[in-house]
PDB file of N, H, CA, C and O in Angstrom:
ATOM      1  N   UNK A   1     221.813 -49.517  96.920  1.00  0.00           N
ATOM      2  CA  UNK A   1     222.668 -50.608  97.334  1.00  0.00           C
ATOM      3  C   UNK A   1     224.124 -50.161  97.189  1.00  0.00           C
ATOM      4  O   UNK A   1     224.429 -49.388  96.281  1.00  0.00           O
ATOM      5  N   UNK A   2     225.048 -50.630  98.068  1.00  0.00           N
ATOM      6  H   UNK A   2     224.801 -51.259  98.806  1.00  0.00           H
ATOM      7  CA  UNK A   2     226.389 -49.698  97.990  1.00  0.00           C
ATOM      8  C   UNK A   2     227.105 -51.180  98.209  1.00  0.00           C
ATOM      9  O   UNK A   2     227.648 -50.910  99.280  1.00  0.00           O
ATOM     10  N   UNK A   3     227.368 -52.119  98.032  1.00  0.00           N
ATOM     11  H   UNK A   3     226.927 -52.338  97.161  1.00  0.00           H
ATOM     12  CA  UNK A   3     228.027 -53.526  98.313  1.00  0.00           C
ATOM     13  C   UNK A   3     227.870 -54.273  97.906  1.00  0.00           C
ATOM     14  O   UNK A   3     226.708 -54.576  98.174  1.00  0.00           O
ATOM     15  N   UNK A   4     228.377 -55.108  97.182  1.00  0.00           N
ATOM     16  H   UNK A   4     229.321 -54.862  96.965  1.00  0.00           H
ATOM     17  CA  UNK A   4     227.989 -56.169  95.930  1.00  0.00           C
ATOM     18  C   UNK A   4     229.116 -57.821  97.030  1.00  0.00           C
ATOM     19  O   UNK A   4     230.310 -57.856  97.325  1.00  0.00           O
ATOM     20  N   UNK A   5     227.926 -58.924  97.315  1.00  0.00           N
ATOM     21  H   UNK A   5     226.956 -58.895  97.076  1.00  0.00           H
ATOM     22  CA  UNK A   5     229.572 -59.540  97.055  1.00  0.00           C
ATOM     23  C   UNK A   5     228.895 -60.741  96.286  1.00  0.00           C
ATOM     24  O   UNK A   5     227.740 -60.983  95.935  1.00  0.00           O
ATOM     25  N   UNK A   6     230.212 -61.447  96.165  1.00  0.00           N
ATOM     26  H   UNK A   6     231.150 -61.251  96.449  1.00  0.00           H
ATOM     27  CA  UNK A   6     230.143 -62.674  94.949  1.00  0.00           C
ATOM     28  C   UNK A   6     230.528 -63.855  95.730  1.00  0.00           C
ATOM     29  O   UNK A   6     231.718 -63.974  96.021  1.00  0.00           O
ATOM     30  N   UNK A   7     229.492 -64.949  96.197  1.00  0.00           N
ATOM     31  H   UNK A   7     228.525 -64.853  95.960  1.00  0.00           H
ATOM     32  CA  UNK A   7     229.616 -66.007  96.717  1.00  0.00           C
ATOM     33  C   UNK A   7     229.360 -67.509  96.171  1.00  0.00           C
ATOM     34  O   UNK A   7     228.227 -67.721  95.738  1.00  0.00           O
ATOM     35  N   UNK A   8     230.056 -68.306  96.151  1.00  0.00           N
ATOM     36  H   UNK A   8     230.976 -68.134  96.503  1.00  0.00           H
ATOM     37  CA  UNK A   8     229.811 -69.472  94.950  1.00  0.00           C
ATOM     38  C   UNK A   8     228.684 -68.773  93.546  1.00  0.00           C
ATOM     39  O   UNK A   8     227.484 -69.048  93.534  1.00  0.00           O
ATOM     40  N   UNK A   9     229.250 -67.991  92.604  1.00  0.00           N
ATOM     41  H   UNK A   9     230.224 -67.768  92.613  1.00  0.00           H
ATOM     42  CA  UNK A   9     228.763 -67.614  91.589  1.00  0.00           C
ATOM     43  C   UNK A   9     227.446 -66.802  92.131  1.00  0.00           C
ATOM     44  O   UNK A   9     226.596 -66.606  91.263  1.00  0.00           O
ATOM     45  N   UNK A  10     227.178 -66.342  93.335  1.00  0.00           N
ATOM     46  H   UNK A  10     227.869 -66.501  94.041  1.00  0.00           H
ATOM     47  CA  UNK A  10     225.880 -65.921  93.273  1.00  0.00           C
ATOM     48  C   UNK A  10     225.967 -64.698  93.670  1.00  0.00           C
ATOM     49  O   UNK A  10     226.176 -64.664  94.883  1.00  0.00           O
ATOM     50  N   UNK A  11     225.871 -63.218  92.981  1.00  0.00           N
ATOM     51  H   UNK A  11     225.702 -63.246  91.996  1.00  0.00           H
ATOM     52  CA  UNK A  11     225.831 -61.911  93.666  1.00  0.00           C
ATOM     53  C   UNK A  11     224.738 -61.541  94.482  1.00  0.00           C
ATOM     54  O   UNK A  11     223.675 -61.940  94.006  1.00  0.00           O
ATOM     55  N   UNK A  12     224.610 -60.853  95.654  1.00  0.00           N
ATOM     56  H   UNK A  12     225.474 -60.528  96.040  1.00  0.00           H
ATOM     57  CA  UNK A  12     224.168 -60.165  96.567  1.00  0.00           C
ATOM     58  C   UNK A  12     223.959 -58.751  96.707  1.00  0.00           C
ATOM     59  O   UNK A  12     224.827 -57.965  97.087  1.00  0.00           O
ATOM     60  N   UNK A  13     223.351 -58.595  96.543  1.00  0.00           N
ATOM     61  H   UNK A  13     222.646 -59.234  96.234  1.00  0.00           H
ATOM     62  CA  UNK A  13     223.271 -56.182  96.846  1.00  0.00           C
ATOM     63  C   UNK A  13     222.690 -56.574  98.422  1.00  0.00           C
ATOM     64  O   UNK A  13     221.766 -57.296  98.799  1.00  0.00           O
ATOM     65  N   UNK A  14     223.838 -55.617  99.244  1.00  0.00           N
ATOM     66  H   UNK A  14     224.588 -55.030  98.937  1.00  0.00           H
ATOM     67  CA  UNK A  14     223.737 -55.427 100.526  1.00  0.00           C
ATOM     68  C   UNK A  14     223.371 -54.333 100.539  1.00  0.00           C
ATOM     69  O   UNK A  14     223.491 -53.736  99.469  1.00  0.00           O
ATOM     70  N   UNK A  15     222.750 -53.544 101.753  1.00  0.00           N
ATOM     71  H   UNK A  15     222.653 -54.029 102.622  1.00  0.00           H
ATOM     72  CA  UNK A  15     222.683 -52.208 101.826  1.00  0.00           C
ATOM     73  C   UNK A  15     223.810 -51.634 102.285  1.00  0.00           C
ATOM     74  O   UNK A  15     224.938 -52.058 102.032  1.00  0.00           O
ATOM     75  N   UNK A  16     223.495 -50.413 103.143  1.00  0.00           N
ATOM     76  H   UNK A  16     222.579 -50.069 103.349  1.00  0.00           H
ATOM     77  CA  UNK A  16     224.203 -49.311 103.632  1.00  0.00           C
ATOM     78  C   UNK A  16     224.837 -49.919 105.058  1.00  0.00           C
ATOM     79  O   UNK A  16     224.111 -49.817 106.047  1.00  0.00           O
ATOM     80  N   UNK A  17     226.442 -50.687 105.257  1.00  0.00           N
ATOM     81  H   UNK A  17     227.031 -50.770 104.454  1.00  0.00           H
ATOM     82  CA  UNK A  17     226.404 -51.429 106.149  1.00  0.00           C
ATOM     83  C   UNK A  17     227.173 -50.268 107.002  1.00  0.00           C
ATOM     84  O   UNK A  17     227.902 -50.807 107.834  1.00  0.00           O
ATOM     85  N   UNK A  18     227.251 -48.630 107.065  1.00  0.00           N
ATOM     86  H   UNK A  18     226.659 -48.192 106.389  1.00  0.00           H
ATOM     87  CA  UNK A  18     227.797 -48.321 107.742  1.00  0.00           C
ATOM     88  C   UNK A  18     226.514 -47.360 108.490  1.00  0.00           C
ATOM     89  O   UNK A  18     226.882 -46.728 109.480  1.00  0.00           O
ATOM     90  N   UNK A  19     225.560 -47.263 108.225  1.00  0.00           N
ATOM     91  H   UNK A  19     225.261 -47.776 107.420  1.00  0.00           H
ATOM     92  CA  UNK A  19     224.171 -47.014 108.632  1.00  0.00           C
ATOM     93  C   UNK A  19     223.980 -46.514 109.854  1.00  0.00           C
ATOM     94  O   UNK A  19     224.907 -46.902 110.566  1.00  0.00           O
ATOM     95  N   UNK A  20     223.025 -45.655 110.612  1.00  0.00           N
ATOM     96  H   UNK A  20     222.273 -45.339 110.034  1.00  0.00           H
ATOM     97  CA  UNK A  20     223.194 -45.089 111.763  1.00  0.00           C
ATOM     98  C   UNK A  20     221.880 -44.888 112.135  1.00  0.00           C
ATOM     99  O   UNK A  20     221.140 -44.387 111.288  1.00  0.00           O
ATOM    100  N   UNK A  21     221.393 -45.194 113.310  1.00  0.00           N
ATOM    101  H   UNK A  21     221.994 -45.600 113.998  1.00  0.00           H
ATOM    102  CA  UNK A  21     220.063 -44.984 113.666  1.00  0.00           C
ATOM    103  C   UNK A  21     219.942 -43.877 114.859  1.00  0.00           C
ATOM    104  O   UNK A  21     220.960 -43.396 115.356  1.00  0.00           O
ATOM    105  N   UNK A  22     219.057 -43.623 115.149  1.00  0.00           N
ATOM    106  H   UNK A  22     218.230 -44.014 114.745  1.00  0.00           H
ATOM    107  CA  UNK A  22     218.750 -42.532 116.270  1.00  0.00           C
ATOM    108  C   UNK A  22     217.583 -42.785 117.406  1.00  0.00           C
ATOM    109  O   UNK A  22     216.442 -42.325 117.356  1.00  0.00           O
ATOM    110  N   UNK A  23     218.187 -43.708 118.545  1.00  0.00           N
ATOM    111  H   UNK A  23     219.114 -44.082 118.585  1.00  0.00           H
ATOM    112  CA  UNK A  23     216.886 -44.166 119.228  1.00  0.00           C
ATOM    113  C   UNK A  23     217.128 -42.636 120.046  1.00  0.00           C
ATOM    114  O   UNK A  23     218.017 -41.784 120.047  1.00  0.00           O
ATOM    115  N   UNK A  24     215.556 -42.854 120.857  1.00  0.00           N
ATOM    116  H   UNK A  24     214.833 -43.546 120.857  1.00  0.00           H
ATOM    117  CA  UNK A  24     215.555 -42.142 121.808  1.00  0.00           C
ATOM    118  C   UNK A  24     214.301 -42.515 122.190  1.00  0.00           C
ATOM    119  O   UNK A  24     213.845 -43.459 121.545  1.00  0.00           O
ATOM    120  N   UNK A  25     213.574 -42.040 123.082  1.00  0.00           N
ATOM    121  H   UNK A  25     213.945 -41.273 123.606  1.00  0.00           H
ATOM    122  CA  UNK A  25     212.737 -42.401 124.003  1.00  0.00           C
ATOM    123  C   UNK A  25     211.196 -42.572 123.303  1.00  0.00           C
ATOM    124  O   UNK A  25     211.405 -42.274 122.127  1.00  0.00           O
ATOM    125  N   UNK A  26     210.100 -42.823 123.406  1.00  0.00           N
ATOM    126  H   UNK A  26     209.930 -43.065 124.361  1.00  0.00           H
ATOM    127  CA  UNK A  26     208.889 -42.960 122.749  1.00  0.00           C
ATOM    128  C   UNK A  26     208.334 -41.684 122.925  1.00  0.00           C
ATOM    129  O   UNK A  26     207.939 -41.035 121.956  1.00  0.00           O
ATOM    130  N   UNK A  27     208.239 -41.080 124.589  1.00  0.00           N
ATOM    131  H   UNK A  27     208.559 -41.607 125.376  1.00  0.00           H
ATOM    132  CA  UNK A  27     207.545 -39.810 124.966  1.00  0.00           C
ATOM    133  C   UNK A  27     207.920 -38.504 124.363  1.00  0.00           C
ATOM    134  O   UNK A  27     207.284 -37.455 124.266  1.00  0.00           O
ATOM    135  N   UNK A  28     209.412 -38.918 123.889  1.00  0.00           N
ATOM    136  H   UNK A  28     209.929 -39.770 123.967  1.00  0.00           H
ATOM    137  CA  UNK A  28     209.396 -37.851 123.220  1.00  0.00           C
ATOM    138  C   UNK A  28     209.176 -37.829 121.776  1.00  0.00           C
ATOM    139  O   UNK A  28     209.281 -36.733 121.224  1.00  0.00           O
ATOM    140  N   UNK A  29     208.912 -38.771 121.129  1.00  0.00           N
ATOM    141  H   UNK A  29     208.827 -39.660 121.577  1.00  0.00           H
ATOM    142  CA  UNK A  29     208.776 -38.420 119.631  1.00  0.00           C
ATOM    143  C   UNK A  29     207.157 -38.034 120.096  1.00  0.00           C
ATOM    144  O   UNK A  29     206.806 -36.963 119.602  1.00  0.00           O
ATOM    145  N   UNK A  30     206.065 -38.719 120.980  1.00  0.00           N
ATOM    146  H   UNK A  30     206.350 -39.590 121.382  1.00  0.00           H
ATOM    147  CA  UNK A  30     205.263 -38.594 121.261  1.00  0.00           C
ATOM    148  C   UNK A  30     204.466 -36.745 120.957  1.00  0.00           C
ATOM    149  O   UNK A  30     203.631 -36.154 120.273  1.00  0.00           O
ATOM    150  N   UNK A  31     205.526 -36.534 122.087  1.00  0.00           N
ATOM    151  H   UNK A  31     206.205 -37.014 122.643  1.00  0.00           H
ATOM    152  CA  UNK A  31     204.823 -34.948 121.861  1.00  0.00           C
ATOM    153  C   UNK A  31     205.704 -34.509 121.016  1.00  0.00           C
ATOM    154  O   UNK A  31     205.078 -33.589 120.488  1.00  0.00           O
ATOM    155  N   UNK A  32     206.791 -34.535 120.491  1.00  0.00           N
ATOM    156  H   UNK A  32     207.299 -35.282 120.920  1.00  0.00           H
ATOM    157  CA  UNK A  32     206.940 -33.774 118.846  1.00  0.00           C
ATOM    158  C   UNK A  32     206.086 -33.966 117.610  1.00  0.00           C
ATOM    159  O   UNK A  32     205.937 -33.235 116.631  1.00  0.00           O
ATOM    160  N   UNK A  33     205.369 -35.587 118.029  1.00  0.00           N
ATOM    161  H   UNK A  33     205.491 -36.181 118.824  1.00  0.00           H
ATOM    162  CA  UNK A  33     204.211 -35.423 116.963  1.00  0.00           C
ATOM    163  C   UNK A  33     202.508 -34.860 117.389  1.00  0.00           C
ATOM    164  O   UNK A  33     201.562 -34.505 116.686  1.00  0.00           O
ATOM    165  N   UNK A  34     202.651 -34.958 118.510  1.00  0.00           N
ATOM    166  H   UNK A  34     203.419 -35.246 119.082  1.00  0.00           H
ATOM    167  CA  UNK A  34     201.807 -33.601 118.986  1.00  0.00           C
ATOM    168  C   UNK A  34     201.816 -32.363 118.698  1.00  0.00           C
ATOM    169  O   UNK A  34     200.772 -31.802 118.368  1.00  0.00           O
ATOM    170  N   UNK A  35     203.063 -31.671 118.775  1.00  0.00           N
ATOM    171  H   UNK A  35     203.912 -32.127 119.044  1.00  0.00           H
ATOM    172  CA  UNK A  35     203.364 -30.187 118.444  1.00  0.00           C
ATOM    173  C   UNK A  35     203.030 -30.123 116.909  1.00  0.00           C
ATOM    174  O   UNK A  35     202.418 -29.222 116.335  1.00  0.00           O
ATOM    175  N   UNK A  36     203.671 -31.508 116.251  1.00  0.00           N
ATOM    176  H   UNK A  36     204.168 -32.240 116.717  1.00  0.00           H
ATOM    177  CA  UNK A  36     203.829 -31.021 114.824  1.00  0.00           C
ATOM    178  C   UNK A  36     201.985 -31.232 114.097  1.00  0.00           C
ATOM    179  O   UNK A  36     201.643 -30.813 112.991  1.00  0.00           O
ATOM    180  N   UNK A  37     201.251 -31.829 114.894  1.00  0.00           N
ATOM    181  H   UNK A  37     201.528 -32.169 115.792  1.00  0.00           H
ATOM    182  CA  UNK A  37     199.890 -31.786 114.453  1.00  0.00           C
ATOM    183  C   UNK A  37     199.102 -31.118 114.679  1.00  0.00           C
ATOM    184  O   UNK A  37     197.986 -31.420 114.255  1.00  0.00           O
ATOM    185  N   UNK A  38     199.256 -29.949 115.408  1.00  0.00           N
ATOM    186  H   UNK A  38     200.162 -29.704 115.752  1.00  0.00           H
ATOM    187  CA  UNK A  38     198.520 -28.525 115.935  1.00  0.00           C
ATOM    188  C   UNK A  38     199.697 -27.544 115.659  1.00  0.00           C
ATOM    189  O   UNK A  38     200.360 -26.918 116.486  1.00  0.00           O
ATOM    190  N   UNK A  39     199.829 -27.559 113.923  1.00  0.00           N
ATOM    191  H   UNK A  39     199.290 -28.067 113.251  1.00  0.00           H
ATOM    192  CA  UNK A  39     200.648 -26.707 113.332  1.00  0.00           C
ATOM    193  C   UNK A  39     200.059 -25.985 112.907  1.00  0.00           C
ATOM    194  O   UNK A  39     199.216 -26.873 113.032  1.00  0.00           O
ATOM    195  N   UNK A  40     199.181 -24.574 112.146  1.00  0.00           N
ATOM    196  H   UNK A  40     199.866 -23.853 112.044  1.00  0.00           H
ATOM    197  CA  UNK A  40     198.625 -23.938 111.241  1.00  0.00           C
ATOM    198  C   UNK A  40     198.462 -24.732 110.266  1.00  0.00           C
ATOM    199  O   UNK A  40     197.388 -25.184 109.869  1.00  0.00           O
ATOM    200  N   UNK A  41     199.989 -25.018 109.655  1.00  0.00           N
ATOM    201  H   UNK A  41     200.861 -24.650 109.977  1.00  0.00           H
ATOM    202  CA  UNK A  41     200.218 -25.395 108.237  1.00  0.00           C
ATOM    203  C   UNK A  41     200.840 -26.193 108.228  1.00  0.00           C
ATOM    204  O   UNK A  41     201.655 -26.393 109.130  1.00  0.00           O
ATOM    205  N   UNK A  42     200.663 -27.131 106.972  1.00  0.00           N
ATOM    206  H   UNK A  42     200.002 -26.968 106.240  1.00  0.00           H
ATOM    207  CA  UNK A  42     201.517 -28.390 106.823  1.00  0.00           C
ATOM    208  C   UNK A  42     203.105 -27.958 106.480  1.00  0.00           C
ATOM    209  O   UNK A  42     203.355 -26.839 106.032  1.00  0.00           O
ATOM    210  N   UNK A  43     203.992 -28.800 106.695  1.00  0.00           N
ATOM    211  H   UNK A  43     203.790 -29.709 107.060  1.00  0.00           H
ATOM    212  CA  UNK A  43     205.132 -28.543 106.816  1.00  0.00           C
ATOM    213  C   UNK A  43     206.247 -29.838 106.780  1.00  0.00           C
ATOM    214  O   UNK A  43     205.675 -30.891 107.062  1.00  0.00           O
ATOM    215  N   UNK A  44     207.047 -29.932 106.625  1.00  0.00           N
ATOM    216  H   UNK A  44     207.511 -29.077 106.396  1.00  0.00           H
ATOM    217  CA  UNK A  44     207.794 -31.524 106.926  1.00  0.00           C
ATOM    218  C   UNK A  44     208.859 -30.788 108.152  1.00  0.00           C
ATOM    219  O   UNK A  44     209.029 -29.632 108.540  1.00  0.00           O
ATOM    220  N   UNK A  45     209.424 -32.064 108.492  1.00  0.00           N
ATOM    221  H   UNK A  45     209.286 -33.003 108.177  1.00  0.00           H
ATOM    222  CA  UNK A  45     209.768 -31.497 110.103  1.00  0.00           C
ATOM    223  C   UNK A  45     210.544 -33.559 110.437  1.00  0.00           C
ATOM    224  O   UNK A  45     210.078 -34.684 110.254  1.00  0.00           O
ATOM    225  N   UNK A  46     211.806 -33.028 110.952  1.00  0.00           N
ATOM    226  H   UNK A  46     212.184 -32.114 111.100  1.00  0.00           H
ATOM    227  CA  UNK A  46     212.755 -34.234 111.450  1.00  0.00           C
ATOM    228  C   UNK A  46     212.786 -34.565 113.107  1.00  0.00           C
ATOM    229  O   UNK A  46     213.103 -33.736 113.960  1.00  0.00           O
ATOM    230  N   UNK A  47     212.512 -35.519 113.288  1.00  0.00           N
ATOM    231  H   UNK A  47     212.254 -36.192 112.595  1.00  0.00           H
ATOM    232  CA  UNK A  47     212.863 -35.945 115.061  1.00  0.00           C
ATOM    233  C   UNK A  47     213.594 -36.431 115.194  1.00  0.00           C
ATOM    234  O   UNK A  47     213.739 -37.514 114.626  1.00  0.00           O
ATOM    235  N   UNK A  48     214.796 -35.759 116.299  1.00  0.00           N
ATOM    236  H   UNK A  48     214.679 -34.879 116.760  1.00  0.00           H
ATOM    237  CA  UNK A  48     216.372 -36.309 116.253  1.00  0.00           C
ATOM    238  C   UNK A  48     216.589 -36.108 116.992  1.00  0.00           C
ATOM    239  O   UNK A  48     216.211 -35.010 117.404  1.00  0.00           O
ATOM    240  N   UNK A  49     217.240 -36.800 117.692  1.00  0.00           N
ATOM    241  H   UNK A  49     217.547 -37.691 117.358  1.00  0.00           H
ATOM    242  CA  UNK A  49     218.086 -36.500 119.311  1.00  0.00           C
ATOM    243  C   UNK A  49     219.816 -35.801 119.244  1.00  0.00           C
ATOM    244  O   UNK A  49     220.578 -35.328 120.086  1.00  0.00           O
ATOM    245  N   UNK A  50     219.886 -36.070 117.675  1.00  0.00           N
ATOM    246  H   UNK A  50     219.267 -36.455 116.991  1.00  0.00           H
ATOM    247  CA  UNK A  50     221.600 -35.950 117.834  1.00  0.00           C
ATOM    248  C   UNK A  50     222.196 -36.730 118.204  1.00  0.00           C
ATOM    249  O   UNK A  50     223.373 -36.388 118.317  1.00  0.00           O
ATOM    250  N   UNK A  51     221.967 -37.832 118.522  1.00  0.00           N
ATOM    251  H   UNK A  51     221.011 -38.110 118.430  1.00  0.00           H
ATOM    252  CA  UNK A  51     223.049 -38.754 118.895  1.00  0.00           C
ATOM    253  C   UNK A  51     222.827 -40.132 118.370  1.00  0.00           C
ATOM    254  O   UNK A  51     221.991 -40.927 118.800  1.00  0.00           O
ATOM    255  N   UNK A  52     223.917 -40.386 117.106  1.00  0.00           N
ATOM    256  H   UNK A  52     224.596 -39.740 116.757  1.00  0.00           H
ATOM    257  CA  UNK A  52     223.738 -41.442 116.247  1.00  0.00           C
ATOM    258  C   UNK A  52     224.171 -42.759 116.870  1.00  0.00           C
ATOM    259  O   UNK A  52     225.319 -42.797 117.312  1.00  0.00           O
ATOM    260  N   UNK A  53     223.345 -43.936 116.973  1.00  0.00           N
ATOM    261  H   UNK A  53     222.413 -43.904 116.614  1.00  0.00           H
ATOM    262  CA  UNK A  53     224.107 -45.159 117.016  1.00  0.00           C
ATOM    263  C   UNK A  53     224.389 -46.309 115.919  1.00  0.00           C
ATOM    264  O   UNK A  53     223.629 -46.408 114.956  1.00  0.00           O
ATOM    265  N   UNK A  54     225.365 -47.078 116.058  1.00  0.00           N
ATOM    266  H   UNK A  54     225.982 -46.997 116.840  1.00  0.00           H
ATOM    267  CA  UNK A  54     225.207 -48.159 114.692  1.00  0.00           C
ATOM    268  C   UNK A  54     224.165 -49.023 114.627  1.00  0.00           C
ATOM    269  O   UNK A  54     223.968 -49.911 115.457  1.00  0.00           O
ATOM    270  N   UNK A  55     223.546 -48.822 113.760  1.00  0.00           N
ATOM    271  H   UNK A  55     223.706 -48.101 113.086  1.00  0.00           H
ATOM    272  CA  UNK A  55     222.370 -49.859 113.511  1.00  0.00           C
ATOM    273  C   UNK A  55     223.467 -51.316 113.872  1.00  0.00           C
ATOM    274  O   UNK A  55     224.678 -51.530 113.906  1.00  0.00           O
ATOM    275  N   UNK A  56     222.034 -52.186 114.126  1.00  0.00           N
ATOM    276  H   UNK A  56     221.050 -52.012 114.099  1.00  0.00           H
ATOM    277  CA  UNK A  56     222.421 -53.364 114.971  1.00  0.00           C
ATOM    278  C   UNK A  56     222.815 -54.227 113.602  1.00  0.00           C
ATOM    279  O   UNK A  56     223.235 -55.380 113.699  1.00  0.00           O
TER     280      UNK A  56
END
């Protein structure tokens, strides 16, 4: 929690209000989780387009 506020005596923990999400299309996370499941070996592995938007 990074934001505290204080409203008629009552505190709040907000989250991360400067936050950033990463849409992109379905087909493609699709087959990146294809590729990543006919791996040899287990592994961890990120799907990202690079291009951040502000969460809503």
């Amino acid at each position: 929690m990074t934001k505290t506020a204080l409203v008629i005596g009552i505190t709040r923990q907000v989250g991360n209000l400067g936050a950033k999400r990463d849409y992109s299309r379905p087909r493609e996370y699709v087959l990146g989780e294809r590729l990543m499941v006919r791996q040899d070996e287990a592994n961890d592995y990120v799907l990202a387009t690079e291009v951040a938007t502000p969460a809503p």
